[in-house]
C-alpha positions in Angstrom: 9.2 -32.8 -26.9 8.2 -29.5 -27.0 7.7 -27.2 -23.2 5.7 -24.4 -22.4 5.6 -22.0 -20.1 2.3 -20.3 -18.7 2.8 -16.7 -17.3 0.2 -16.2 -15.2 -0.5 -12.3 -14.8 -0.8 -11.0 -11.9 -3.5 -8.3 -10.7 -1.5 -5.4 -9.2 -3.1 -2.7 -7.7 -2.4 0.7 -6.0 -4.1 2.3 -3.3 -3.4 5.5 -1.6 -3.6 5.7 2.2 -3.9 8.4 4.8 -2.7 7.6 8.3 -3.7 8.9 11.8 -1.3 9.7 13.4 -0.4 11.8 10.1 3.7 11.2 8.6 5.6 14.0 10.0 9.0 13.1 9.7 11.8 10.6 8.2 11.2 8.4 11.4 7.2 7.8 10.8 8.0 6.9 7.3 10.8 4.3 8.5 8.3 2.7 11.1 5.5 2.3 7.8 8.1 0.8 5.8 9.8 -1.2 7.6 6.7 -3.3 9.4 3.7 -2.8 6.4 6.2 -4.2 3.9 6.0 -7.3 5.4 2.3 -8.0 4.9 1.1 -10.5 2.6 1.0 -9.3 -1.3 2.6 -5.9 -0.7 4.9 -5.5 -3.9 5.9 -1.7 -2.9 5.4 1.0 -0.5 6.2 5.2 -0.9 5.6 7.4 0.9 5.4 11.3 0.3 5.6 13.9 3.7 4.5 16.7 1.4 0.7 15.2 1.7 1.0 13.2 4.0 0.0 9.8 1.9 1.3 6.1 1.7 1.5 4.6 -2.3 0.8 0.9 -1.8 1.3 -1.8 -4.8 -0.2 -4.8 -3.8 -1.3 -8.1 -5.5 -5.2 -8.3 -5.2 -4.7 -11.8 -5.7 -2.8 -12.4 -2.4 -4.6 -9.2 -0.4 -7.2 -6.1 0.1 -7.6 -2.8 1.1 -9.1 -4.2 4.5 -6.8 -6.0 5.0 -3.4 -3.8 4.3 -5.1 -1.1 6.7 -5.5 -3.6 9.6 -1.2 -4.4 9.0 -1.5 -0.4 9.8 -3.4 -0.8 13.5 -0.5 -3.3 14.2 1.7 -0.6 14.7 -0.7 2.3 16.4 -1.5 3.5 13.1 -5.5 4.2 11.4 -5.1 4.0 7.6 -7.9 5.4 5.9 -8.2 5.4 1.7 -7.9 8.6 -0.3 -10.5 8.1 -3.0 -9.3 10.2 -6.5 -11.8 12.7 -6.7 -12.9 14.0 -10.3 -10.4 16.7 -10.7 -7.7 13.7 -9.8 -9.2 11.5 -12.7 -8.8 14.1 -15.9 
């Protein structure tokens, strides 16, 4: 008797966030760790002071955009996307 196994692949995405209030400090990145990891499909979260942005990996299948920004208001935050401009795509 012969078994297979089916990998189903997943569709992973990244999406780069803006927050209001802006990151300013070691303590704003805890607080966006530590509460948007635990929204459904996030796979990873980084975060970079230097501009200010949040680097989400996320399973499309399991979430959206929409919906990983409203995880933000739940703790006082506005997300807002940063969409790559053509200088970003070369």
């Amino acid at each position: 008797m012969a078994f297979v196994s089916v990998c189903f692949a997943k569709d992973i995405k990244t999406v780069v966030l803006t927050t209001t209030p802006q990151m300013h400090c070691a303590n704003c990145e805890k607080k966006i760790k530590e509460n948007i990891r635990f929204e459904k499909g996030i796979k990873s979260i980084k975060t970079n002071l230097n501009d200010k942005t949040v680097i989400i990996e996320y399973d499309a299948d399991k979430t959206t955009v929409p919906s990983i920004i409203e995880g933000f208001k739940k703790i006082k935050y506005e997300a807002k996307e940063v969409k790559p401009t053509k200088k970003d795509k070369k």
